[in-house]
C-alpha positions as protocol buffer text, in pm:
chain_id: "A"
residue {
  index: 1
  type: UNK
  ca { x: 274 y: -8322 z: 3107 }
}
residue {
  index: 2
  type: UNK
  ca { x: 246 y: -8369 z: 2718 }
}
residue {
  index: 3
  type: UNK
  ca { x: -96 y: -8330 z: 2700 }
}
residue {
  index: 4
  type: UNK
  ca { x: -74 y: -8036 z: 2971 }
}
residue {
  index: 5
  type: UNK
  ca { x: 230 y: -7853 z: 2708 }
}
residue {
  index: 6
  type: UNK
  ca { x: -42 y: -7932 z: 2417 }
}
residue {
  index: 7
  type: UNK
  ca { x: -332 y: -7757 z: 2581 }
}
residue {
  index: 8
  type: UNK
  ca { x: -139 y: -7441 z: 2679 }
}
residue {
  index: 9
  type: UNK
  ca { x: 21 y: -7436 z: 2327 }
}
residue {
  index: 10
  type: UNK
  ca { x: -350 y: -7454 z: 2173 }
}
residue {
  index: 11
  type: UNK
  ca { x: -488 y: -7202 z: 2386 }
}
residue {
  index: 12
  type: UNK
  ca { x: -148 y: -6977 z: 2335 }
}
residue {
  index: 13
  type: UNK
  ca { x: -264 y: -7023 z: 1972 }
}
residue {
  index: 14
  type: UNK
  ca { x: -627 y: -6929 z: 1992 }
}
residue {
  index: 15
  type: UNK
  ca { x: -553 y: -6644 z: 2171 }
}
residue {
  index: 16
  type: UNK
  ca { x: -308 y: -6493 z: 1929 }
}
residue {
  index: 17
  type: UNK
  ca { x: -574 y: -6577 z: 1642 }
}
residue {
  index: 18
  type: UNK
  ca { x: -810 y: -6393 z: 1882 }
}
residue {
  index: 19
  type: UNK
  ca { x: -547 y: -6075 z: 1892 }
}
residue {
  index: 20
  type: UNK
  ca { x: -471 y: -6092 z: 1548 }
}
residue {
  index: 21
  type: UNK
  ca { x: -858 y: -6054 z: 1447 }
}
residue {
  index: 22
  type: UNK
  ca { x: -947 y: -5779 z: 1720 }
}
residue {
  index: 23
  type: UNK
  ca { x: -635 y: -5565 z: 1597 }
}
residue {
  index: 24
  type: UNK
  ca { x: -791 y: -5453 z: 1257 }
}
residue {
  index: 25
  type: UNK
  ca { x: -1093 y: -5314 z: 1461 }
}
residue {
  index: 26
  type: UNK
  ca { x: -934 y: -5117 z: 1672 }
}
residue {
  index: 27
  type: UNK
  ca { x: -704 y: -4978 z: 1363 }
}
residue {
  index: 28
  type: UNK
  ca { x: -1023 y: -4945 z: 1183 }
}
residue {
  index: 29
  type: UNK
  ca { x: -1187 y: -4738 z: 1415 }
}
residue {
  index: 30
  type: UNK
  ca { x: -928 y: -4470 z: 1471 }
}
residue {
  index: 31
  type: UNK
  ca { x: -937 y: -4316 z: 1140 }
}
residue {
  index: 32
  type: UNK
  ca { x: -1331 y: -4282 z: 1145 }
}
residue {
  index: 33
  type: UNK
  ca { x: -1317 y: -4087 z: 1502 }
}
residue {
  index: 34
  type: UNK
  ca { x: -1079 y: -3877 z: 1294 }
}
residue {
  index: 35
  type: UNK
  ca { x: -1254 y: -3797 z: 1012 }
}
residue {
  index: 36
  type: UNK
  ca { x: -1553 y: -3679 z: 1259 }
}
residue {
  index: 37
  type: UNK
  ca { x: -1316 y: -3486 z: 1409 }
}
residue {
  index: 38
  type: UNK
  ca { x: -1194 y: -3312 z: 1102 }
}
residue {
  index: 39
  type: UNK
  ca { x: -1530 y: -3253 z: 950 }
}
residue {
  index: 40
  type: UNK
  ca { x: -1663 y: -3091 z: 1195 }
}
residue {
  index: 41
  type: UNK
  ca { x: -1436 y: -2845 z: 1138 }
}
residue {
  index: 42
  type: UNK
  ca { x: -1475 y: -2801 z: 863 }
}
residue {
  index: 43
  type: UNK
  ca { x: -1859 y: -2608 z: 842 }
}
residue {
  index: 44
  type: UNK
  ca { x: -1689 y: -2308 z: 1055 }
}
residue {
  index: 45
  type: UNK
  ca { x: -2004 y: -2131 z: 1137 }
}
residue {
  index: 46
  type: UNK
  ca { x: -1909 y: -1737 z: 1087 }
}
residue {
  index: 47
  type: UNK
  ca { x: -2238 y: -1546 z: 995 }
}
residue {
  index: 48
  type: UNK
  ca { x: -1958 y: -1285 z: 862 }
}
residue {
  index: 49
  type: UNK
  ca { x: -1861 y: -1514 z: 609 }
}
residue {
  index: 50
  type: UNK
  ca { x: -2004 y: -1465 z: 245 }
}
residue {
  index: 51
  type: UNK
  ca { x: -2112 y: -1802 z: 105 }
}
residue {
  index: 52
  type: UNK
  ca { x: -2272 y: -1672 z: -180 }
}
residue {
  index: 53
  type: UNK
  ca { x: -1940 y: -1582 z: -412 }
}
residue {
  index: 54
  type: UNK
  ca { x: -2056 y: -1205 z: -402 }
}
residue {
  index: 55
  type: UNK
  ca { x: -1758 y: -1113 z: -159 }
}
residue {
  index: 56
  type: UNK
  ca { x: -1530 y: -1108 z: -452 }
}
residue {
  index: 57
  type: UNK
  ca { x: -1643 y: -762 z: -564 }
}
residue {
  index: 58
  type: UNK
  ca { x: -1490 y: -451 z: -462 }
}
residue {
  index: 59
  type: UNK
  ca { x: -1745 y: -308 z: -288 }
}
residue {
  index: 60
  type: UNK
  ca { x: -1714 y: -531 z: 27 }
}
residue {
  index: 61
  type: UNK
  ca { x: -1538 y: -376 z: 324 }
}
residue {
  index: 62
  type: UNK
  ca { x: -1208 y: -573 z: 367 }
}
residue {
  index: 63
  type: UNK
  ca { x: -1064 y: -317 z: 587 }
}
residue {
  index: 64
  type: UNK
  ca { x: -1263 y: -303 z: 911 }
}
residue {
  index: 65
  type: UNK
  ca { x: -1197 y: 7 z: 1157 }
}
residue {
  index: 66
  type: UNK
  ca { x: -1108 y: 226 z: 917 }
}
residue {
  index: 67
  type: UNK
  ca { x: -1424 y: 334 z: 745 }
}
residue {
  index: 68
  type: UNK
  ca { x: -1267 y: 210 z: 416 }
}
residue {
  index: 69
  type: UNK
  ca { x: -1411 y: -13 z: 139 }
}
residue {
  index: 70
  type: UNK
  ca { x: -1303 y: -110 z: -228 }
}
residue {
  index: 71
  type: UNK
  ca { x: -1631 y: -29 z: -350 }
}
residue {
  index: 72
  type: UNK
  ca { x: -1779 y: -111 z: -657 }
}
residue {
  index: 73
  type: UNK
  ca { x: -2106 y: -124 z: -893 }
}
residue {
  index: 74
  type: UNK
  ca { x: -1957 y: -315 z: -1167 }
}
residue {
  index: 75
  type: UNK
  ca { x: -2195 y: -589 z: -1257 }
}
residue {
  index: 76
  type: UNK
  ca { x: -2519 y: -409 z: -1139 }
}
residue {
  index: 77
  type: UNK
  ca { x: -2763 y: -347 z: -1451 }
}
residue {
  index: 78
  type: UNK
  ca { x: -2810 y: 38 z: -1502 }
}
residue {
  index: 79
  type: UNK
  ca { x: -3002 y: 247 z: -1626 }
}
residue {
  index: 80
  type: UNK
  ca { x: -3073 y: 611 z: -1737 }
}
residue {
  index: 81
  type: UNK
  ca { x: -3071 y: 880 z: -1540 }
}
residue {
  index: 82
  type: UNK
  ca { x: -3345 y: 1194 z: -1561 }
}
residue {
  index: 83
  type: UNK
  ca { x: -3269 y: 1546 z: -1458 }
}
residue {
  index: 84
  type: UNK
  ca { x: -3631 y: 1608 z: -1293 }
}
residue {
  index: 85
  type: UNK
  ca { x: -3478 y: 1807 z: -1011 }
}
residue {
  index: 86
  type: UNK
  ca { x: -3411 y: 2155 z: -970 }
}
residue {
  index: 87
  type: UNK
  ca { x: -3122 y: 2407 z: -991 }
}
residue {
  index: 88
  type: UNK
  ca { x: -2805 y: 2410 z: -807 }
}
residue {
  index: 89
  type: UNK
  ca { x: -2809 y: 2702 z: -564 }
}
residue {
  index: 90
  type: UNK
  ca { x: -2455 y: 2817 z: -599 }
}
residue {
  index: 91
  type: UNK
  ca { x: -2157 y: 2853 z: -408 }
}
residue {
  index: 92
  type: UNK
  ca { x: -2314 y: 2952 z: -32 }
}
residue {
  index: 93
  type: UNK
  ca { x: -2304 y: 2597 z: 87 }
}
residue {
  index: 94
  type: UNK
  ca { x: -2692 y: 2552 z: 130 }
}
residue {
  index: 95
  type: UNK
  ca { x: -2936 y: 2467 z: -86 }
}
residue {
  index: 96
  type: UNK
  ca { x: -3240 y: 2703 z: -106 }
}
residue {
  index: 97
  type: UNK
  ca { x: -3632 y: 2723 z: -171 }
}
residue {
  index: 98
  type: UNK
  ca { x: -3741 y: 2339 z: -319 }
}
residue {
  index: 99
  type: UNK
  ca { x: -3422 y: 2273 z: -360 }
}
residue {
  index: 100
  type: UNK
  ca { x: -3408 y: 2245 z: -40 }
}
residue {
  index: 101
  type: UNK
  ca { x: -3738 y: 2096 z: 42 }
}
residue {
  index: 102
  type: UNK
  ca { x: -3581 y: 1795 z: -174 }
}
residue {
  index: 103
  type: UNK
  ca { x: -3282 y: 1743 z: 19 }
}
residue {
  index: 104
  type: UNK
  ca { x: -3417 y: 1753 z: 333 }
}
residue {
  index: 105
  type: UNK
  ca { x: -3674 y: 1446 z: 233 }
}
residue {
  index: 106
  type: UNK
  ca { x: -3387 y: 1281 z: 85 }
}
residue {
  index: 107
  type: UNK
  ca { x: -3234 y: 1277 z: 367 }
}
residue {
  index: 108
  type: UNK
  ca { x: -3466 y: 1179 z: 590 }
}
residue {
  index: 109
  type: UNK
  ca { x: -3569 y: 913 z: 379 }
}
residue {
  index: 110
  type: UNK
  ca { x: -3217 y: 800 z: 394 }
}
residue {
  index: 111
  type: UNK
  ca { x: -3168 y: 865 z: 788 }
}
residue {
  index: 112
  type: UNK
  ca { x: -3486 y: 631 z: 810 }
}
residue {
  index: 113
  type: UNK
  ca { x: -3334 y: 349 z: 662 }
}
residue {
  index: 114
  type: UNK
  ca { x: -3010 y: 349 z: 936 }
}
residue {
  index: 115
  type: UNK
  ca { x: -2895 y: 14 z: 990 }
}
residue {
  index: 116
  type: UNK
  ca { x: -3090 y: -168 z: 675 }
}
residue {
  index: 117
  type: UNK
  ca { x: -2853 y: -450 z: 576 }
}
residue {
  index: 118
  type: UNK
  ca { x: -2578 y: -383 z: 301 }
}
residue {
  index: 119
  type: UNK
  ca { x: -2574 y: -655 z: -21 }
}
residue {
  index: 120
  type: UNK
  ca { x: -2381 y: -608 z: -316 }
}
residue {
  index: 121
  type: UNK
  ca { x: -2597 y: -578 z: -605 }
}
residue {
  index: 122
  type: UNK
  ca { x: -2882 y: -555 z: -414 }
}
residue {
  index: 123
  type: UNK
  ca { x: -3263 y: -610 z: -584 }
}
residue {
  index: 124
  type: UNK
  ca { x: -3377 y: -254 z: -686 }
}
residue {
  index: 125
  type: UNK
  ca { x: -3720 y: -324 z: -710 }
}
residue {
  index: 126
  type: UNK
  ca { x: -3667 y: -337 z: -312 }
}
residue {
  index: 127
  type: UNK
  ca { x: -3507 y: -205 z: 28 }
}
residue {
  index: 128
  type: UNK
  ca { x: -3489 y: -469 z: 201 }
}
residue {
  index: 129
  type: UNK
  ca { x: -3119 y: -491 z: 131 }
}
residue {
  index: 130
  type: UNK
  ca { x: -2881 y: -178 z: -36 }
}
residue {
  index: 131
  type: UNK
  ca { x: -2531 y: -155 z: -212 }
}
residue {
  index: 132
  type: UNK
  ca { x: -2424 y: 183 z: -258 }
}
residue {
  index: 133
  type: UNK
  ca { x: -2578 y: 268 z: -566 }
}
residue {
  index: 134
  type: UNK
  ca { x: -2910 y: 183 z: -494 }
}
residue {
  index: 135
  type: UNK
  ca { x: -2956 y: 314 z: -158 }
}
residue {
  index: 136
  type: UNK
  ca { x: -2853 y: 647 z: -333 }
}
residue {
  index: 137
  type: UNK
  ca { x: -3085 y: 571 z: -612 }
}
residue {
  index: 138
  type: UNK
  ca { x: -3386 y: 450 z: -399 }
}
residue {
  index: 139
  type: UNK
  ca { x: -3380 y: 741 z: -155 }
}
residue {
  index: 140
  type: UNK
  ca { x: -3370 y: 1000 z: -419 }
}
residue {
  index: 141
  type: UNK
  ca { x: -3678 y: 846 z: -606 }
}
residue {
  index: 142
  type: UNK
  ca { x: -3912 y: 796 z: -343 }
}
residue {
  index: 143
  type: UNK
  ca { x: -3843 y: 1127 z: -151 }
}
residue {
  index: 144
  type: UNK
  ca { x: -3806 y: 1345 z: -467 }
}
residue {
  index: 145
  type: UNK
  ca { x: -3911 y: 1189 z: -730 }
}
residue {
  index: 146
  type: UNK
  ca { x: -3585 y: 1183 z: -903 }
}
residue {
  index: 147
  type: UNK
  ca { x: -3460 y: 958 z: -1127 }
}
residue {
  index: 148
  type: UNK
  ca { x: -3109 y: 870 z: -1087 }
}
residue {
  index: 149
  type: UNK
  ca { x: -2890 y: 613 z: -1314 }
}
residue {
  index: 150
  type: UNK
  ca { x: -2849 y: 233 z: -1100 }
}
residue {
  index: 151
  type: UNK
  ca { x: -2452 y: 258 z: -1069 }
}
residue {
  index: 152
  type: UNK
  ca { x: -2228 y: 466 z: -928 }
}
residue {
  index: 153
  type: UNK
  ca { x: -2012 y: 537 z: -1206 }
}
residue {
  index: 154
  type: UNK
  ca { x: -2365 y: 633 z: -1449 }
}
residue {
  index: 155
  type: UNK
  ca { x: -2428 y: 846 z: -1132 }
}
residue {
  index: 156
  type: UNK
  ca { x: -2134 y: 1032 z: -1145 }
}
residue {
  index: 157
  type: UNK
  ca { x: -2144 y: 1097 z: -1487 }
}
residue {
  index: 158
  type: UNK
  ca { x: -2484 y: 1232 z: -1436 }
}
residue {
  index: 159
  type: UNK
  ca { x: -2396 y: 1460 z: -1219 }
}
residue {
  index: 160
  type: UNK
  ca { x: -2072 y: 1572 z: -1429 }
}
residue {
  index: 161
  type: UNK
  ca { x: -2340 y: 1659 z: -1760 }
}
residue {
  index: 162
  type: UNK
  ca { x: -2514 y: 1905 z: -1520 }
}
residue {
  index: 163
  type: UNK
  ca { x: -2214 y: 2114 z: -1458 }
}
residue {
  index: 164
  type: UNK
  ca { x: -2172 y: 2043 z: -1118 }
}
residue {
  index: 165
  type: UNK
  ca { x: -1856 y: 1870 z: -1034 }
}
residue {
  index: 166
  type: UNK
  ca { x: -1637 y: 1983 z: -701 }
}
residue {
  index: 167
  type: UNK
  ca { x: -1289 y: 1798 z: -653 }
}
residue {
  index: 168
  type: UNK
  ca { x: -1294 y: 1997 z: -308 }
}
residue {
  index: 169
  type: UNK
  ca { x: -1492 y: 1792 z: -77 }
}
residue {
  index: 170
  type: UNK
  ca { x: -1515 y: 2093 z: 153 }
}
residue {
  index: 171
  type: UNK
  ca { x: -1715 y: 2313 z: -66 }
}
residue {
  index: 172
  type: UNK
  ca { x: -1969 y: 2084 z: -122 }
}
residue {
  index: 173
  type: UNK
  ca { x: -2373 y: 2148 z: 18 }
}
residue {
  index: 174
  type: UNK
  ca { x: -2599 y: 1912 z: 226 }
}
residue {
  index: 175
  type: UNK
  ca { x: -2724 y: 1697 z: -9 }
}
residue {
  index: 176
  type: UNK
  ca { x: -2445 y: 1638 z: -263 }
}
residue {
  index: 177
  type: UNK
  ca { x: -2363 y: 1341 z: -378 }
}
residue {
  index: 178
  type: UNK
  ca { x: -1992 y: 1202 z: -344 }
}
residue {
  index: 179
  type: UNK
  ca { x: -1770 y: 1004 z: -529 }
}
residue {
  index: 180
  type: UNK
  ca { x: -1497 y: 716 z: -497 }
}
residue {
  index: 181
  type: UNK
  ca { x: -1211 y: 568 z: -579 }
}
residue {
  index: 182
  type: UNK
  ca { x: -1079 y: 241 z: -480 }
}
residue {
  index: 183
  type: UNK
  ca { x: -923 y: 141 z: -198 }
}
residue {
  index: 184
  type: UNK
  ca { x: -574 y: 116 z: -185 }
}
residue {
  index: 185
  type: UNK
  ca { x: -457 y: 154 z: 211 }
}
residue {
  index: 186
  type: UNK
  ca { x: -496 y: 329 z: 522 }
}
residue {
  index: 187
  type: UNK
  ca { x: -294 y: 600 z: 436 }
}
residue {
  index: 188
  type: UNK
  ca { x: -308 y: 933 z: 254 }
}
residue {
  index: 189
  type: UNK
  ca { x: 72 y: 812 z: 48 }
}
residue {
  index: 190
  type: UNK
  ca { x: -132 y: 549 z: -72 }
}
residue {
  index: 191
  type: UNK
  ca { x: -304 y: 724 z: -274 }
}
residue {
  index: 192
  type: UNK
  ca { x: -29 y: 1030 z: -365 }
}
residue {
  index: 193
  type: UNK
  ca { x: 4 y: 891 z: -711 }
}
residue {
  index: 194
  type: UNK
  ca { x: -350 y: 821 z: -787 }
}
residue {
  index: 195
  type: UNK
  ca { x: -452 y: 1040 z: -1094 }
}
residue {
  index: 196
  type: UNK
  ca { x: -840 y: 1162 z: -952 }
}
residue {
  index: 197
  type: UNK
  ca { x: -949 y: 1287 z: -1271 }
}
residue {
  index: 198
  type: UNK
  ca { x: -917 y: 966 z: -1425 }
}
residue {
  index: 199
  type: UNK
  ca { x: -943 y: 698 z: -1190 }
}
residue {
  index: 200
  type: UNK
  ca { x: -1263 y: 504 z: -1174 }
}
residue {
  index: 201
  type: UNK
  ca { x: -1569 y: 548 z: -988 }
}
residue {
  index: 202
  type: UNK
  ca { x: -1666 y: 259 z: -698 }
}
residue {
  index: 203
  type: UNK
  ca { x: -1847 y: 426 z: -426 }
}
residue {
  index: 204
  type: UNK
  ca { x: -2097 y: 692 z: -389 }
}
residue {
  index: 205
  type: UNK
  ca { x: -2318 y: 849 z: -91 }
}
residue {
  index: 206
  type: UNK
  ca { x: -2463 y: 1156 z: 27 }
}
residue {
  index: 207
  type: UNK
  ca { x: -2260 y: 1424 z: 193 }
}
residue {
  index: 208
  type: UNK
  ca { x: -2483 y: 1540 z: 470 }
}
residue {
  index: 209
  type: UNK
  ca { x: -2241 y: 1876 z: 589 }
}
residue {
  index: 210
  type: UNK
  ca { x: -2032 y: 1905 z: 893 }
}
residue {
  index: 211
  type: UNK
  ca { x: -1766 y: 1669 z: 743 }
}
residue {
  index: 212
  type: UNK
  ca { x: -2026 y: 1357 z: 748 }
}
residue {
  index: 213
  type: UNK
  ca { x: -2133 y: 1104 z: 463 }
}
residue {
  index: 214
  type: UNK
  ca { x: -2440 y: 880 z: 440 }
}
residue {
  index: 215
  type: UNK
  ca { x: -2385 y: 552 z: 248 }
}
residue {
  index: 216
  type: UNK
  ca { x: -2361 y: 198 z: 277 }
}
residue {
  index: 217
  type: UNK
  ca { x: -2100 y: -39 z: 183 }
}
residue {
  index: 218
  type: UNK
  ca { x: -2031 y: -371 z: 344 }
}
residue {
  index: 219
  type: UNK
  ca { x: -2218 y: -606 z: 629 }
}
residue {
  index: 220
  type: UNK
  ca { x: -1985 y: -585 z: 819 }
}
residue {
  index: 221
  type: UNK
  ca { x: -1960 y: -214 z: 912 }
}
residue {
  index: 222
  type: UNK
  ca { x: -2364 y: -226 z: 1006 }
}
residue {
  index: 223
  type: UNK
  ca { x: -2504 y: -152 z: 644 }
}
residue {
  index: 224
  type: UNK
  ca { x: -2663 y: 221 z: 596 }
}
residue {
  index: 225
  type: UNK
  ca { x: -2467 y: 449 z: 827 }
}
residue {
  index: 226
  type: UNK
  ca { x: -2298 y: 843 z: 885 }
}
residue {
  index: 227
  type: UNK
  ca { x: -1888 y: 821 z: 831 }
}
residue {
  index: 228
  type: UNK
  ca { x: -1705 y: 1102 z: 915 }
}
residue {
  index: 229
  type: UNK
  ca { x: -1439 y: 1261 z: 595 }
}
residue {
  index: 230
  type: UNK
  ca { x: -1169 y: 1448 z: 728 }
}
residue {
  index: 231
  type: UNK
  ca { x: -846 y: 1248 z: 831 }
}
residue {
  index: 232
  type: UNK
  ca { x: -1005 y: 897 z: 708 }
}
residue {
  index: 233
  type: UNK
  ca { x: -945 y: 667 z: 381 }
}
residue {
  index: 234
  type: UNK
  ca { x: -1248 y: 825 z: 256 }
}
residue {
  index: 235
  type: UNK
  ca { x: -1101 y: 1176 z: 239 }
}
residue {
  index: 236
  type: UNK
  ca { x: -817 y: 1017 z: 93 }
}
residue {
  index: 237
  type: UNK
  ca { x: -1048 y: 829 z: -188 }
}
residue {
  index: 238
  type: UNK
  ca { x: -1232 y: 1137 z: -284 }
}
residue {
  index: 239
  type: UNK
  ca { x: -1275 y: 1214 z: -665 }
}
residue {
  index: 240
  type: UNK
  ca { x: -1549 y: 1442 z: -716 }
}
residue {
  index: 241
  type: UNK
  ca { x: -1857 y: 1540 z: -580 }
}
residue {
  index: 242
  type: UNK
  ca { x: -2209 y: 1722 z: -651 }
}
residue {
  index: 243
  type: UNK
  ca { x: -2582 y: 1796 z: -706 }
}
residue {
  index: 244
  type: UNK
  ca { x: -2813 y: 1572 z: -904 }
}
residue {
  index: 245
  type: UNK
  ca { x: -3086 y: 1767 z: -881 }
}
């Protein structure tokens, strides 16, 4: 009986040794399942999402479904604008003789590129990709041969030296270009205290008539694209609008 007790008490022994040395195994292997687990979540894999830093600036639509954007050229290297265009054609609300012509090229050229991907400060020497500015700028050189300043705000200005600034988005002709403000909500009270002659320029496009804009500003509302005005944010933003050539 002794030596029975002694060889159940050994083996009792052994086999708590045994459990003692598996337990740290099975403790050690919980935590690396885990951390799979977590990384894996942690490469989400949303084509939407901008890894490149560049979704900081303004000009990236963070306000989807309502054709709204903060818009912005700040950052994109400029430079100076030509006036090799002709004369505005007044007040009728149609441009006239090779005026005209121009216009209708432009726009074309710009109808042709529907669809072409939006980047902020996109490569200029290119059209591959667009941000506002230089899908303005590229159109208007290789349809008309016109020569317009890289950012939206030298733009604008341009277009204010040649005398041909309308705050009233409704009187403005085919072919126009229009300009932005930021955006600051879905509303027209959100912008009721906004002072338009001074605020700052952040998004321009081409006002094609029947209350419609051409432009581009973010990947995720499709990249170059018509908008309608009247009733949306972009009414709302309005500053100022005319004809660079």
């Amino acid at each position: 009986m002794r030596k029975q007790a002694g060889w159940l008490l050994a083996a009792g022994i052994m086999m708590l040794g045994s459990s003692a040395w598996l337990a740290p195994q099975a403790s050690a292997a919980a935590p690396i399942a885990g951390k799979q687990t977590v990384q894996a979540k942690s490469w989400p894999q949303n084509p939407e999402w901008n890894w490149s830093g560049s979704g900081n600036n303004n000009e990236s639509d963070q306000n989807s479904g309502s054709g709204s954007e903060g818009g912005s050229d700040s950052g994109v290297v400029s430079e100076g604008g030509s006036d090799s265009g002709s004369g505005n054609s007044g007040s009728s609300g149609e441009q006239t003789g090779g005026s005209s012509t121009a216009i209708e090229k432009i726009i074309k050229a710009g109808m042709d590129y529907w669809g072409t991907p939006y980047e902020f400060g996109s490569d200029r020497d290119t059209d591959k990709t667009f941000d506002c500015s230089d899908f303005v700028k590229w159109i208007f050189k290789h349809a008309a041969d016109v020569t317009l300043p890289s950012d939206s705000r030298k733009q604008g200005a341009f277009v204010k030296e040649h005398g041909n600034a309308q705050t009233d988005w409704h009187k403005l002709k085919r072919g126009d270009l229009m300009f932005f403000m930021s955006y600051e909500g879905s509303n027209a009270s959100d912008y009721s205290k906004a002072s338009k002659s001074s605020e700052r320029i952040t998004h321009v496009g081409v006002y094609l008539g029947d209350g419609k804009i051409l432009h581009t500003y973010s990947k995720a509302s499709g990249g170059v694209q018509t908008t309608d005005i009247e009733g949306t944010t972009w009414e709302y933003r309005f500053l100022f609008g005319g004809s660079a050539l």
